[in-house]
C-alpha positions as CSV (number, residue, x, y, z in Angstrom):
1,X,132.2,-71.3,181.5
2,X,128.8,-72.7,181.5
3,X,129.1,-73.5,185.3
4,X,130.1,-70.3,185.8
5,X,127.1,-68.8,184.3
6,X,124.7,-71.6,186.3
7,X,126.3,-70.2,189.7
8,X,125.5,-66.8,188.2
9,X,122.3,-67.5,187.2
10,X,122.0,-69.1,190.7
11,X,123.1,-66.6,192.6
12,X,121.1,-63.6,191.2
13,X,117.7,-66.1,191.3
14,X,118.2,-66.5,195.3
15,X,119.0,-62.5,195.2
16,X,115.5,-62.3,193.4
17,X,113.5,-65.0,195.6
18,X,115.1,-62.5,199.1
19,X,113.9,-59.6,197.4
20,X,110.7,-60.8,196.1
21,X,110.5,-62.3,200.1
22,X,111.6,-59.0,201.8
23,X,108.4,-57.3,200.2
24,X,106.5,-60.0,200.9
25,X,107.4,-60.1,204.4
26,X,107.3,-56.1,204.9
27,X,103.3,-56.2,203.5
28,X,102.4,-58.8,205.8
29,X,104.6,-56.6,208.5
30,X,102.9,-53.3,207.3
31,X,99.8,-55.0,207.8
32,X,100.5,-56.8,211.4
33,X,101.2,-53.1,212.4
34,X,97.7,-51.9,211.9
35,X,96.4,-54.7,213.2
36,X,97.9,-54.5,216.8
37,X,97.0,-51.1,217.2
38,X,93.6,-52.2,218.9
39,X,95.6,-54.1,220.8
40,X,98.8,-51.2,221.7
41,X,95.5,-48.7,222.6
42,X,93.6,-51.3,225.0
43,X,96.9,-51.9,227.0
44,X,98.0,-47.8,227.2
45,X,94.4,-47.6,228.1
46,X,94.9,-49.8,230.9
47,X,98.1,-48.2,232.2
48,X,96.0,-45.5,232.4
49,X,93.4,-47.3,234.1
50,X,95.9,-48.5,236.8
51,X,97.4,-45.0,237.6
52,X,94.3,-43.7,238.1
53,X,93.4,-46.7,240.5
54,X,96.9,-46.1,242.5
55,X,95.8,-42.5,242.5
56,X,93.0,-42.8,244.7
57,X,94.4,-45.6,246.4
58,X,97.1,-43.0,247.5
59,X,94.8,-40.7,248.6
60,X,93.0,-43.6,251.1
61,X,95.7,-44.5,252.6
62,X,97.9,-41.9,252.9
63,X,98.6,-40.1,255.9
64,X,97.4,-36.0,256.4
65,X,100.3,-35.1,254.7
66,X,99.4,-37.0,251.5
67,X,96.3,-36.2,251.1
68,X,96.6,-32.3,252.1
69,X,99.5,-32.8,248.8
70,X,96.4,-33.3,246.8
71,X,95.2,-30.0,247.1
72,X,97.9,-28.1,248.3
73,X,101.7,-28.7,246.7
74,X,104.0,-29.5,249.3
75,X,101.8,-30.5,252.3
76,X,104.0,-33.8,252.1
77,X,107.3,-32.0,252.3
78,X,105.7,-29.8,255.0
79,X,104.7,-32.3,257.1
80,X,108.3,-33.9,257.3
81,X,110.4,-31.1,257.9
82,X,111.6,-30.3,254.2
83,X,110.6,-26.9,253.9
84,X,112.7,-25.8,250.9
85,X,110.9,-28.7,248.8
86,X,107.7,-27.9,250.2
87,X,107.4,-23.9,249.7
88,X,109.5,-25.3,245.9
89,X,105.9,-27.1,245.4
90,X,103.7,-24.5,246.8
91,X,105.2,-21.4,244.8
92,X,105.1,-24.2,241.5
93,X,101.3,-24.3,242.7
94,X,100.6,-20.5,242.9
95,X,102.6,-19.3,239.8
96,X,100.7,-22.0,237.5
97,X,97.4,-20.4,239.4
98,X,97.9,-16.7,238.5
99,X,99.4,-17.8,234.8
100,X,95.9,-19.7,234.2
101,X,94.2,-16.8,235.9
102,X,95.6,-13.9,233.4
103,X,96.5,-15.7,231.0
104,X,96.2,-19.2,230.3
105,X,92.3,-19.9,230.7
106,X,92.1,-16.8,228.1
107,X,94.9,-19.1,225.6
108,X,93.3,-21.9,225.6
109,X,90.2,-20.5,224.6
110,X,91.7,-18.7,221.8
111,X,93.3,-22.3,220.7
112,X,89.2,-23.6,220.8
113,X,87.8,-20.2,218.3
114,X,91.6,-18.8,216.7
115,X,90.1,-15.7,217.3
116,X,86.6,-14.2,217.0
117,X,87.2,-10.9,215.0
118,X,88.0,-11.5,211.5
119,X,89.3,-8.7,209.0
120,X,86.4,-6.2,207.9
121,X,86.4,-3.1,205.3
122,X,84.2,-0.1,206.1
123,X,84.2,3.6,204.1
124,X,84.3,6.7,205.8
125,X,82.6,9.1,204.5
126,X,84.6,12.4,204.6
127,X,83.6,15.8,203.2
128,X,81.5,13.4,200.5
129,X,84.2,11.1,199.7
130,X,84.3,7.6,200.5
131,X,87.3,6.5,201.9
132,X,87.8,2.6,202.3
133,X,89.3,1.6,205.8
134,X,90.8,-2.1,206.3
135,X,90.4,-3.4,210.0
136,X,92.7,-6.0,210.9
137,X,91.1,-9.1,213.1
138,X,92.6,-11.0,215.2
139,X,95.9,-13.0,214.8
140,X,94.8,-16.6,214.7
141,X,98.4,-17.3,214.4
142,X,99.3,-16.0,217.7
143,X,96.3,-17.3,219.3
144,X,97.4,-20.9,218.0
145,X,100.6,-20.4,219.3
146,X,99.7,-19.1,222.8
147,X,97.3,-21.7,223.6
148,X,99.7,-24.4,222.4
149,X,101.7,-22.8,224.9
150,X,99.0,-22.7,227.8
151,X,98.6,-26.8,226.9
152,X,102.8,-27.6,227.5
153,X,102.6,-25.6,230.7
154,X,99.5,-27.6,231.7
155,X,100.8,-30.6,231.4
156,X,104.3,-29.4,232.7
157,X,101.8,-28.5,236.1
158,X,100.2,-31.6,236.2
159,X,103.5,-33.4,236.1
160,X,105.4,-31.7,238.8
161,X,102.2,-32.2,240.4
162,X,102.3,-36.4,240.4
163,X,105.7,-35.6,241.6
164,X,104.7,-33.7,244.3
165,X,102.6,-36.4,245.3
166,X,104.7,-39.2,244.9
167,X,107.0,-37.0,247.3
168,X,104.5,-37.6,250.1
169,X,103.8,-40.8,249.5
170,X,107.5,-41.7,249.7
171,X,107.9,-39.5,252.5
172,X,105.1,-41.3,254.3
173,X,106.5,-44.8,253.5
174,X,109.8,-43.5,254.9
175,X,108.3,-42.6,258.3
176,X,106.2,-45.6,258.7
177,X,109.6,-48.0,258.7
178,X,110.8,-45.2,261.0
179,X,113.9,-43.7,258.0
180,X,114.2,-40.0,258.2
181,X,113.2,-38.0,255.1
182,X,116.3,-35.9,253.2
183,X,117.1,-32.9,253.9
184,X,117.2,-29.9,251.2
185,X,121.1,-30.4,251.5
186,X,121.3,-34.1,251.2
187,X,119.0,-33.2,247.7
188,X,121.2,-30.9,246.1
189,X,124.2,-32.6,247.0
190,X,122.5,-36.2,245.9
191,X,121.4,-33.9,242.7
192,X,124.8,-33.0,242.1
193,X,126.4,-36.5,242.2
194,X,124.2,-39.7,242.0
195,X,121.5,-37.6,240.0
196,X,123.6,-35.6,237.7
197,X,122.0,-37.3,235.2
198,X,118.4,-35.6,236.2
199,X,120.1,-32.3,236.4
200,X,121.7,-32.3,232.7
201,X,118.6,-34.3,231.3
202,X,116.2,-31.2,232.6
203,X,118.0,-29.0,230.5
204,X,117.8,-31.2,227.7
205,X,114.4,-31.3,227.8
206,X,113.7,-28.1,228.1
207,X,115.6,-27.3,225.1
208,X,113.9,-29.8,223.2
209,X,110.6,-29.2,224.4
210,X,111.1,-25.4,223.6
211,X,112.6,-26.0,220.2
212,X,111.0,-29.4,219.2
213,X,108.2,-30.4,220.8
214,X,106.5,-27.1,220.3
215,X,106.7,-26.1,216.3
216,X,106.4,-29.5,216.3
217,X,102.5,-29.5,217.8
218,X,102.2,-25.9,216.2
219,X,102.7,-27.1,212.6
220,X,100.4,-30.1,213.1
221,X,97.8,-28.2,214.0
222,X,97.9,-26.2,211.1
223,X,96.8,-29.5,209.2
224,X,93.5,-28.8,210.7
225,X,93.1,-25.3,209.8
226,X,92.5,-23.9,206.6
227,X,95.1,-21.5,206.9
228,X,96.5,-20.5,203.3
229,X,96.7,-17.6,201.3
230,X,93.2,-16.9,201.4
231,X,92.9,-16.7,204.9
232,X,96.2,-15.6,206.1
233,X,96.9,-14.9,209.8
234,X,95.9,-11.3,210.1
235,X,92.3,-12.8,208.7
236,X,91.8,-14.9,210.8
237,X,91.6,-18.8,209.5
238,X,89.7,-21.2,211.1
239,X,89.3,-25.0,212.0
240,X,88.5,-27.5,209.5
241,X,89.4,-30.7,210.9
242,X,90.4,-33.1,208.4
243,X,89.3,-31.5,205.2
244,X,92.7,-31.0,204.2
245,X,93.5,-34.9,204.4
246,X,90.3,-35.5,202.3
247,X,91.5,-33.0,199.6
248,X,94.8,-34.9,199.4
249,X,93.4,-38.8,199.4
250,X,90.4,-38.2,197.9
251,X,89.4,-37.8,194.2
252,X,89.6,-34.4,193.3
253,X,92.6,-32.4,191.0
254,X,94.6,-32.1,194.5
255,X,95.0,-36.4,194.9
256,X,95.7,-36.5,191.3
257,X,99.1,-34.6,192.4
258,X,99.6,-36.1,195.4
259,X,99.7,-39.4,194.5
260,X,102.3,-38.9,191.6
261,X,104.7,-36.9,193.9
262,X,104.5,-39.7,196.2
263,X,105.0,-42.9,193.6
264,X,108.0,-41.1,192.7
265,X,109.6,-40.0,195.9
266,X,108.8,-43.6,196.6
267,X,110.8,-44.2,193.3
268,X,113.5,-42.2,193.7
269,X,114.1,-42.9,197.5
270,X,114.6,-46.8,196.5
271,X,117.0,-46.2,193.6
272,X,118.9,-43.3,195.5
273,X,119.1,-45.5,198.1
274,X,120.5,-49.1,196.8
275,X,122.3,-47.6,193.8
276,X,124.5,-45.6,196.2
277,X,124.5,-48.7,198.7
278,X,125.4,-51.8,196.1
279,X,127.6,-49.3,193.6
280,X,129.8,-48.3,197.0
281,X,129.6,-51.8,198.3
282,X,131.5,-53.0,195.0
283,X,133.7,-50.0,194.9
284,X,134.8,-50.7,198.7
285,X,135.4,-54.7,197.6
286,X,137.7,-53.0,194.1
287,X,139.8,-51.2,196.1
288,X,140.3,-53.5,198.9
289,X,141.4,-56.2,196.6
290,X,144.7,-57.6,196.8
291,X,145.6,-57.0,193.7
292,X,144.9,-53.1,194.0
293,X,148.3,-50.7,194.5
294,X,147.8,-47.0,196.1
295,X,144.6,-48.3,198.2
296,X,144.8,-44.9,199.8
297,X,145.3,-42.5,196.9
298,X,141.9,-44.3,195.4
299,X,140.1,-43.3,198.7
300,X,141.3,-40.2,198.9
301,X,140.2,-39.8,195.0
302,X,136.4,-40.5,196.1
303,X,136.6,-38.4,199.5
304,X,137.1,-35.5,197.8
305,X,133.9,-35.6,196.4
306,X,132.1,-35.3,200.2
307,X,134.7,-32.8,201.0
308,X,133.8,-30.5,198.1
309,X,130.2,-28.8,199.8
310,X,127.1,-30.7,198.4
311,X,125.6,-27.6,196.7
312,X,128.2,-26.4,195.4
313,X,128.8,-30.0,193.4
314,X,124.9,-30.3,192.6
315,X,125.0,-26.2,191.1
316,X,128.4,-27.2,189.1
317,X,126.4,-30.7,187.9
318,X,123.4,-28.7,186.7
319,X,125.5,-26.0,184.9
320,X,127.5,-28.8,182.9
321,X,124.3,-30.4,182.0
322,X,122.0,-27.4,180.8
323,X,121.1,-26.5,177.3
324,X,123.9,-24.2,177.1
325,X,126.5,-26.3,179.1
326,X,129.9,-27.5,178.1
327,X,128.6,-31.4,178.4
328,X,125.6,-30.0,175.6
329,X,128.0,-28.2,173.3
330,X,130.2,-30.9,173.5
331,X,128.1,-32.9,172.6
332,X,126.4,-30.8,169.5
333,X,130.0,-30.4,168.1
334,X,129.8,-34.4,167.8
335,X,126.6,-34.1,165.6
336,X,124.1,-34.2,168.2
337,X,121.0,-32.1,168.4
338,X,120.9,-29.7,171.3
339,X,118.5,-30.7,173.8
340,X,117.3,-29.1,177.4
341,X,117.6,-32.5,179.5
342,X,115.5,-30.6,182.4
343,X,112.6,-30.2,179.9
344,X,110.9,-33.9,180.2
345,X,110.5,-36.0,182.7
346,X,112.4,-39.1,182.0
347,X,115.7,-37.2,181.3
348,X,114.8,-34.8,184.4
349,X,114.9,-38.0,186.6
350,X,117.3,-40.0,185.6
351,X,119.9,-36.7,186.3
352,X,119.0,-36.3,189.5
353,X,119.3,-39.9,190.2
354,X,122.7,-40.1,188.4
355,X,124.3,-37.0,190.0
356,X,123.3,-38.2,193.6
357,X,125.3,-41.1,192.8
358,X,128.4,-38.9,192.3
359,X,127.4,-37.8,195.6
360,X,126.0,-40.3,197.7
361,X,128.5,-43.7,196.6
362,X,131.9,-42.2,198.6
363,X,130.1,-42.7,201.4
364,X,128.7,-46.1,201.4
365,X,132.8,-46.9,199.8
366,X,133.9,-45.7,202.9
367,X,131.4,-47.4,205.7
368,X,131.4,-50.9,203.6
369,X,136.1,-50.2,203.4
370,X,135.6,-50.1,207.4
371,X,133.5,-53.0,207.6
372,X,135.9,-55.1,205.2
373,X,138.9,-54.5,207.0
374,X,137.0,-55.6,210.4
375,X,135.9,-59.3,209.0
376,X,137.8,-61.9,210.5
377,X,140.4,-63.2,208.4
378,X,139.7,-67.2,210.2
379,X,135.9,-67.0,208.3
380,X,138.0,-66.7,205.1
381,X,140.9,-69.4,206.4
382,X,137.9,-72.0,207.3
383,X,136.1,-71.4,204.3
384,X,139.1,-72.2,202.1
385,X,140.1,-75.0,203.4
386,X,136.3,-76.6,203.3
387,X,136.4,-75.5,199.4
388,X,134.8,-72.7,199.4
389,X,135.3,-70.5,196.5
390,X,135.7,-66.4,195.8
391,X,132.1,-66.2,194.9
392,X,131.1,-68.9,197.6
393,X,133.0,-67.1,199.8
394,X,131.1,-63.8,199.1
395,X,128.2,-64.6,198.9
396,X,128.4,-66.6,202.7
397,X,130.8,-64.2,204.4
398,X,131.1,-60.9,203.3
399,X,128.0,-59.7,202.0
400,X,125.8,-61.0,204.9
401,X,128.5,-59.4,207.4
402,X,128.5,-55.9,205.0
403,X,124.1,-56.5,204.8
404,X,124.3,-57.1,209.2
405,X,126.5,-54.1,209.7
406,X,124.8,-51.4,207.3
407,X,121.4,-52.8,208.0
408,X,120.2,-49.6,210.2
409,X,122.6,-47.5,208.0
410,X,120.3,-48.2,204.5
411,X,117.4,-47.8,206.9
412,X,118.7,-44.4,207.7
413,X,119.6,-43.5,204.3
414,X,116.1,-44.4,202.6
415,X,114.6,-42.0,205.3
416,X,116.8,-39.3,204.2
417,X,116.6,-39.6,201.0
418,X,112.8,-39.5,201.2
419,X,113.4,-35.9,202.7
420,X,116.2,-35.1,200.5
421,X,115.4,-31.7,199.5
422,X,119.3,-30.7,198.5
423,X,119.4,-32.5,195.6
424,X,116.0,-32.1,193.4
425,X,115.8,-28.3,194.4
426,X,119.5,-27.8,193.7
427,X,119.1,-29.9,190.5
428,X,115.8,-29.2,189.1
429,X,113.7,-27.1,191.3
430,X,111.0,-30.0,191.2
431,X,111.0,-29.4,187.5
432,X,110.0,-29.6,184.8
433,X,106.0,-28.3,185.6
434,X,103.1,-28.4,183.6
435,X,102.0,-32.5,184.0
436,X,101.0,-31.4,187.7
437,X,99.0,-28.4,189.6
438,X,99.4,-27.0,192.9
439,X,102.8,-25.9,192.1
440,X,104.8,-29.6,191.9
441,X,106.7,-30.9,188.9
442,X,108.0,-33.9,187.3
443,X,110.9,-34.2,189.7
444,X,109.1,-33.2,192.6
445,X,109.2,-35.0,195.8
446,X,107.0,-34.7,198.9
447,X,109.8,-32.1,200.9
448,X,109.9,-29.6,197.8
449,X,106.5,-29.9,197.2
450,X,106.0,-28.7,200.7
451,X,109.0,-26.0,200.5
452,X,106.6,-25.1,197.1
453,X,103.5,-24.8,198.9
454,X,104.8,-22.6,202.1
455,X,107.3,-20.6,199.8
456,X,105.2,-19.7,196.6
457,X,101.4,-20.4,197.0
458,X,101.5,-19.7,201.1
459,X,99.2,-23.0,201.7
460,X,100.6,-23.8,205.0
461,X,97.7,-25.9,205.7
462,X,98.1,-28.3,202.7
463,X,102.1,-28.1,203.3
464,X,101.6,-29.3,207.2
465,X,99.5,-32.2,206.0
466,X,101.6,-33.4,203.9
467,X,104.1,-32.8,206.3
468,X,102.4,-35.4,208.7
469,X,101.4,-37.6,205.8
470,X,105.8,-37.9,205.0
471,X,106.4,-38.5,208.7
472,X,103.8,-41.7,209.0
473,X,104.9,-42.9,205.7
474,X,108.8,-42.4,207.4
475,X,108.3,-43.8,210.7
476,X,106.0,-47.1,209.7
477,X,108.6,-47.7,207.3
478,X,111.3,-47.5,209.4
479,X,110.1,-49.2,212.6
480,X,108.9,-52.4,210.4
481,X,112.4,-52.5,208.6
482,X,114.5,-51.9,211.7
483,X,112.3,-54.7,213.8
484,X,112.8,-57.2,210.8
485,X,116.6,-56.4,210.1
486,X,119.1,-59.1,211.2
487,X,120.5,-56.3,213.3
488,X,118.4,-56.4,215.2
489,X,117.1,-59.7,215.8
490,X,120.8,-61.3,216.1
491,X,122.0,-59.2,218.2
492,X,124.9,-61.3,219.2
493,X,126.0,-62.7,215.5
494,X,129.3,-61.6,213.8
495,X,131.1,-60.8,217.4
């Protein structure tokens, strides 16, 4: 018994020392990362550097037809008999001039001012009465979002238009070893066999450049506005730089929010996300046991729970555990005071992080039951016959193959559940309030805060900070964790 406890004791010491050196390790990588930026910026800055030196070194030695590209798109394709390419670039070339000429020169001024007109009141006098008349100013939303606009197609132009000229230059090199350029034919048909690909991806891109990339840029801007209920759209709002960024990490009543909400999203993103992740790891290893009958019956028991619609499990969950819910009369039949769980913050959080375990441990069952039944049975055979026993065993062989398998799967899951908005809004609505301003509660994390903000107070500008603030905190996490991860690094192990 008392070596029993010693391997124990062991055991959960070296789990300790990994943990304690994980954190150690991810602070000196969370450091590391900051400090190669310099380094990252000097090297894109001389990728830069080079293509502007290959540029002009284009232009120099390039024949008429390259450097006539420079100035007029499709003098390349011109020049070696592809005339469909060449009028392709030229019509590019004139349709990007009239957009900037009625349009686009006028957009990305607006993006500079937002507008110039802001909303005004005036009283007509009528007959000896005053009446007050609103005037509207400009939309500073719309100006945002056209220049934002006039930007992508810019850079859209100036890409097709290194394009162009690396079609001269190619078409150039061609004739110089004496190889004939393609013809418009031998293009599409290339484009619709070898270069498929190109064809597909274009659309791709389009698609996410339309519906990504651009509310993406839109809503980033609005960090640097100071658009908010007080100076909606129709009013005209204005740039402010990084004021909004001040507001949140500085000291003022705004920080003393912020930094709450984010110690416990930080919180509850590490215990939604290893609770769910060890709890189903040991519920997968249960119910793979040998000594378990009905393997499939127990699965199917835990599937039903992500077959059953998340929200309609987390509004069932939060009417069982109200004031007035069958779990509280239950429980006041027993003797025992009735008491609003949602009303402090303690009980408030420990629901939420109980009820996502009902909800988020099926899954982690199921991923870890695939992984067990995948282990090679001879890592068992060998380790038996060396001596090895159940807890040896485990502790050598199946957890590190479970940790190697699931390592970008946890990653993945401590993003989400950063940005799990489902489960505290469904729950607790970010509840309960009073301890913070600016609209957040107890339970709050940095995605219903930001719901909170836009849907209630209409502080856009606050909301897209934080917005920004979420995604660095996501993606340095992430990239440092996924780089470190035996995943990874040992590519090859386990296969």
């Amino acid at each position: 018994m008392t070596g029993s406890s010693n391997k124990a004791s062991r055991f959960f010491a070296n789990v300790g020392n990994k943990i304690a050196g994980w954190f150690r390790n991810f602070g000196r990588s969370f450091v590391g990362f900051f400090r190669k930026i310099p380094t990252n910026l000097k090297k894109f800055g001389r990728k830069i550097a080079d293509g502007f030196v290959r540029f002009g070194r284009n232009f120099a030695e390039g024949d008429a037809g390259v450097r006539c590209s420079y100035f007029i798109m499709g003098s390349g394709a011109f020049a070696h008999g592809q005339i469909v390419k060449g009028l392709g670039y030229l019509a590019i070339e004139l349709l990007f001039i009239l957009y900037m000429a009625f349009n686009g020169v006028g957009s990305l001024a607006g993006l500079v001012t937002l507008g110039t007109n802001f909303t005004y009141t005036y009283y007509d006098v009528d007959l000896g009465t005053g009446i007050e008349v609103n005037v509207p100013g400009d939309n500073s939303m719309l100006f945002l979002l056209y220049g934002v606009v006039a930007v992508i197609v810019v850079f859209a132009f100036i890409a097709v238009y290194l394009l162009n000229i690396r079609s001269a230059v190619a078409n150039y090199k061609d004739s110089v070893i004496g190889v004939k350029p393609s013809t418009f034919r031998q293009d599409m048909q290339s484009l619709f066999d070898k270069k498929f690909y190109i064809l597909l991806l274009v659309v791709a891109f389009a698609g996410v450049v339309i519906f990504t990339i651009l509310p993406l840029i839109f809503m980033i801007l609005i960090a640097f506005t100071n658009y908010d209920s007080a100076h909606p759209e129709t009013s005209g709002f204005t740039w402010v730089g990084f004021e909004n960024f001040i507001k949140l990490l500085g000291s003022n009543d705004l920080s003393s929010t912020f930094f709450p909400v984010l110690g416990w999203t930080i919180v509850w993103a590490i215990c939604a996300t290893f609770l769910n992740y060890f709890l189903g790891v040991g519920l997968a290893l249960l119910i793979n046991s040998k000594g378990i009958k009905g393997k499939k019956i127990w699965r199917l028991c835990f599937v039903l729970t992500i077959a059953i619609p998340q929200f309609v499990s987390l509004l069932l969950m939060r009417s069982m555990l109200s004031e007035f819910g069958p779990i509280m009369n239950l429980l006041v039949q027993l003797g025992f005071p009735r008491t609003n769980w949602f009303e402090t913050a303690s009980s408030a959080r420990l629901i939420v992080i109980s009820v996502n375990l009902w909800i988020g441990i099926p899954y982690s069952m199921l991923i870890t039951s695939g992984i067990l039944m995948n282990i090679p049975q001879d890592l068992y055979e060998s380790a038996r016959i060396d001596g090895a026993g159940k807890f040896k065993m485990f502790r050598k062989i199946t957890l590190p193959y479970i940790l190697f398998v699931t390592g970008p799967y946890l990653i993945t899951q401590f993003i989400g559940n950063i940005n799990n908005f489902n489960v505290i809004y469904l729950l607790t609505g970010g509840g309960p309030f009073g301890e913070l301003s600016q609209g957040a509660g107890s339970t709050s994390l940095l995605v219903t805060w930001l719901y909170s903000l836009t849907n209630d107070t209409g502080n856009y500008n606050l909301a897209s900070t934080i917005g920004i603030l979420t995604f660095i905190i996501c993606s340095i996490v992430s990239l440092i964790t996924y780089r470190r991860s035996s995943s990874t690094k040992n590519e090859e192990d386990f296969q």
